[in-house]
N, C-alpha and C positions, 0 to 999 in steps of 0.2 A: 797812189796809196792802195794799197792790196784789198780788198772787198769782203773777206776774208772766209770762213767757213758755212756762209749762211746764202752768201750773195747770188746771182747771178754767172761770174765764171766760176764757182765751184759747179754747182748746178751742169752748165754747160761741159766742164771737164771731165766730170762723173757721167755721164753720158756719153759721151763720147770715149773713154775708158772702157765701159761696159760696151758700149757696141763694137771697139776694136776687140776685145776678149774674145766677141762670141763670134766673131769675124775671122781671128786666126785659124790657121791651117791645121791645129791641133786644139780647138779652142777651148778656154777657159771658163767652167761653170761654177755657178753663185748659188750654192744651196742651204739650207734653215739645217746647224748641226744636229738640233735636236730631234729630227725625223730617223736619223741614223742609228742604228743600235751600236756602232762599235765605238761612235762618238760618245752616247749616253755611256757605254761600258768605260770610255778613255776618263771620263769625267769622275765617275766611282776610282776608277785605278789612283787616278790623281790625287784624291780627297784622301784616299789611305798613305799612300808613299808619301805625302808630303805631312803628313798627321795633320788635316784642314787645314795647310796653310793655301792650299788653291781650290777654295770653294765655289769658283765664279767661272769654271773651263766652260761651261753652256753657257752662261747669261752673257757674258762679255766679251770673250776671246773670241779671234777670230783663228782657225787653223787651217793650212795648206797642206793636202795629201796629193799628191801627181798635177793634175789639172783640175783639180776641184778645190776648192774654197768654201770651206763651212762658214758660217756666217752666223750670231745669236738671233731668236727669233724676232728681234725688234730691229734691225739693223736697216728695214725699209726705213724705219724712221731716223736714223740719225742722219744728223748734220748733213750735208751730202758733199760739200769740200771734206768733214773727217772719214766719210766713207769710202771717200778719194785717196785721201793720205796712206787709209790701210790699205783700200786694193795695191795700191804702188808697193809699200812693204812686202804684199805677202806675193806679188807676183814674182820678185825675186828670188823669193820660196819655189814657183812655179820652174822658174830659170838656175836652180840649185838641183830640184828633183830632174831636169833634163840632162843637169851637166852629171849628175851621180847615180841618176837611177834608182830606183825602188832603197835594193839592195842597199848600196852605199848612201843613202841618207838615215834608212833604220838606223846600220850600225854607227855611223857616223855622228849623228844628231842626238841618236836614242840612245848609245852605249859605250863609247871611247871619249875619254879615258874612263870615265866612272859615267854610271847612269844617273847621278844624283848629286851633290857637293863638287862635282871637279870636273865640267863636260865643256875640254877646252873647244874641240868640233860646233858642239850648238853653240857656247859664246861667236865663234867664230861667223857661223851662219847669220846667226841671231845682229853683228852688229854689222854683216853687211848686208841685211835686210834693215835693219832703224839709220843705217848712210841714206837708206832711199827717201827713209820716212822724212828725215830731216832735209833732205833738199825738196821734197815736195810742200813740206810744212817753209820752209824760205820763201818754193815761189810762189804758195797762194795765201800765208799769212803774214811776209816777212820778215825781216832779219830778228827785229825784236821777239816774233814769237820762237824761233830757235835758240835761242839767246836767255830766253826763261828760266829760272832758279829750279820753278816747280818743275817747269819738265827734264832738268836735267836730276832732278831728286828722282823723281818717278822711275826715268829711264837705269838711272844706277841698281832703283830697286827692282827692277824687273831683275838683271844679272844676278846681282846679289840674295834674293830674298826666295819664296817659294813658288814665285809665279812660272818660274823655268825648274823649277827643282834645283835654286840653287847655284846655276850653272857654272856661276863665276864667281868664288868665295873670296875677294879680294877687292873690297872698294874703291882703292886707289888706282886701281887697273884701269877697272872699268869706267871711273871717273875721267881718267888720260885718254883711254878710248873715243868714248864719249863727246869732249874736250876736240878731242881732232878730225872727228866727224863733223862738229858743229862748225868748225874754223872751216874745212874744207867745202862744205856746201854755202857754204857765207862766199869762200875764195869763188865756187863754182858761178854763182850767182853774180856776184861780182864781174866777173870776166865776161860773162854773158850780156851785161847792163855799160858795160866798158869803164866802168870805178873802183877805185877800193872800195874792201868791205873788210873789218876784221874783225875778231869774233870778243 
């Protein structure tokens, strides 16, 4: 039975995470967003464009720019299996900025097709960085916690709602999305453990 976000192998994993980050050839830093000025300025930009629908870009979010990883100033504190879960997410973000470069994530993420209401690009990025989430949420909390109503509510609302700007105005989309990412990391896991698993 998984130990799950508090335990021992999260602990263990999260460390071990972080010392391969700072270990790679190009490696990966963990920094507090709120020391940054263009983070503080991203977080006003936000609260306007979205009319407060994203008032939480510093206290919560966590953002990936090249090889850096902002992080909200409490983030020492949480959980350290869900501190886990996010580093996995956003280092895809890491491995999206390599494969596209500066250039091609701005406009790609930030501006095509629409900056706001219709940004098939960041849907795009976006749900194959929460693929990661959900297989790392499989192996250290289990099938059951991917498998969750609320987090599949949550996750649609991220797409849907102001947390992205909107990015994917279509709930049934990204529900299907969603939906086949959970079955396919349920199958990953599966194959991995040599059983079915299905979602």
């Amino acid at each position: 039975m998984p130990d799950g976000i508090h335990g021992p192998a999260a602990r263990r994993r999260l460390h071990d995470l972080l010392a391969e980050m700072a270990a790679a050839a190009r490696p990966v830093r963990v920094v507090q967003k709120r020391r940054f000025w263009h983070q503080r300025a991203a977080d006003v930009a936000l609260r306007m464009v979205t009319f407060g629908g994203q008032r939480t870009y510093l206290s919560h979010y966590v953002t990936t720019l090249g090889h850096t990883i902002y992080v909200p100033d409490d983030f020492a504190d949480w959980a350290p299996g869900r501190a886990w879960e996010v580093l996995r997410h956003e280092l895809v973000h890491v491995r999206q900025f390599e494969r596209w470069g500066w250039l091609g994530m701005v406009v790609l993420y930030g501006i095509l097709p629409l900056p706001l209401g219709l940004c098939w690009f960041r849907a795009r990025f976006e749900l194959e960085a929460y693929r990661e989430s959900l297989r790392a949420i499989v192996e250290l909390e289990g099938p059951e916690a991917a498998r969750c109503p609320r987090l599949r509510a949550q996750l649609v609302r991220r797409f849907t709602g102001p947390d992205y700007g909107w990015m994917w105005p279509f709930p049934r989309t990204g529900e299907r999305w969603l939906d086949d990412a959970v079955a396919d990391a349920l199958g990953e896991h599966a194959a991995r453990r040599g059983g079915p698993e299905t979602a």
